[in-house]
C-alpha positions as CSV (number, residue, x, y, z in Angstrom):
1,X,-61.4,22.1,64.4
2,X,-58.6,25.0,62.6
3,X,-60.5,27.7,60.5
4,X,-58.7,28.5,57.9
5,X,-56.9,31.8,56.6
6,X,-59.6,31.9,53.9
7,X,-62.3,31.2,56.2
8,X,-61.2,33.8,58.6
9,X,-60.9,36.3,55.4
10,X,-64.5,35.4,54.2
11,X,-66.0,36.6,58.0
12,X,-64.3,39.6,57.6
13,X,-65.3,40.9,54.6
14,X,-69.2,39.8,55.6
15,X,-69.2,36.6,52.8
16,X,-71.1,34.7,55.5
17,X,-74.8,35.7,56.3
18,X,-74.1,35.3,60.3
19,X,-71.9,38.7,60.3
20,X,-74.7,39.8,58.1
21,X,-77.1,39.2,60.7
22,X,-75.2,39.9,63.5
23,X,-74.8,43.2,62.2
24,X,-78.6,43.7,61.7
25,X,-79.3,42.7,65.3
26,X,-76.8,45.3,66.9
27,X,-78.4,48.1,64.4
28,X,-81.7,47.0,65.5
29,X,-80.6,47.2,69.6
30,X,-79.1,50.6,68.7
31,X,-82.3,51.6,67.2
32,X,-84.3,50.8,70.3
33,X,-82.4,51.8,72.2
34,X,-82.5,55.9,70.7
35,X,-86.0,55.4,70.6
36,X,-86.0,54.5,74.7
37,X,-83.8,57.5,75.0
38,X,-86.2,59.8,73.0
39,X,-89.3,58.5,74.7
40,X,-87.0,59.3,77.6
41,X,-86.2,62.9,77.2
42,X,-89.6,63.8,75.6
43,X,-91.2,62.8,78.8
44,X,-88.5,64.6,80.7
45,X,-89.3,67.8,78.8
46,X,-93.2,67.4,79.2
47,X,-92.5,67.2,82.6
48,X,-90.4,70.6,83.2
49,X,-92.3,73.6,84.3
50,X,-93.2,76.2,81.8
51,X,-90.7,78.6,81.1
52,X,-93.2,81.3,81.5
53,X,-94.1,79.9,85.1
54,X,-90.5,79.7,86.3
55,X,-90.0,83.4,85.2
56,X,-93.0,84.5,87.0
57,X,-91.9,82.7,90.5
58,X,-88.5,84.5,90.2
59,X,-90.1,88.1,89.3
60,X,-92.7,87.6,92.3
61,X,-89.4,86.2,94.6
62,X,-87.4,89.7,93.5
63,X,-90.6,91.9,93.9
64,X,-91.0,90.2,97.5
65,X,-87.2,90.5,98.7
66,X,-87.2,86.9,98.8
67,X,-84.8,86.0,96.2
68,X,-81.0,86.5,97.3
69,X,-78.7,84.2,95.9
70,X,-75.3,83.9,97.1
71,X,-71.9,84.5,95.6
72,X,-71.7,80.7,95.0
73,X,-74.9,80.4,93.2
74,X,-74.5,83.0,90.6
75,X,-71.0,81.6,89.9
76,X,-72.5,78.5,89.5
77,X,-74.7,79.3,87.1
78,X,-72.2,81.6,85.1
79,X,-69.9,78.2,84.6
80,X,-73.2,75.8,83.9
81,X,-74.4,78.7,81.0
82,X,-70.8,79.2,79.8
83,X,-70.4,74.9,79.5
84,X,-73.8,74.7,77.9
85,X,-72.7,77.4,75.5
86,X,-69.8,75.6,74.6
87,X,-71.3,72.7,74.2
88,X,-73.6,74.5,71.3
């Protein structure tokens, strides 16, 4: 069976109540899916050691003449900060 012109023009401007729903079902999956992602990172985050903690590991690491990073690694993290600061 042909669909006709009009046809065609009335599920395109959203006259029939499928696009309608269709529309509210990929909203819905879009919404759920953010809220995975959220759940996602706020567990991430919980996870991460405290800032605080971190700090005190490298201060003790420098105070004991056991932290020596290469060339490599603090160029490394000169290009992540400057990207992340970008980013911003």
């Amino acid at each position: 069976m042909r669909i006709s012109d009009t046809e065609v023009k009335k599920v395109l401007d959203g006259s029939y109540s499928v696009v309608a729903e269709i529309d509210e079902l990929a909203e819905a999956r879009k919404r759920a899916e953010d809220e995975q992602l959220v759940h996602q990172v706020t567990a991430d985050v919980v996870a991460m050691p405290d800032r605080e903690e971190m700090i005190a590991e490298l201060q003790a690491k420098i105070a004991s003449g056991e932290y020596n990073p290469s060339g490599d690694d603090i160029a490394d993290a000169m290009i992540r900060r400057s990207i992340a600061d970008r980013i911003r």
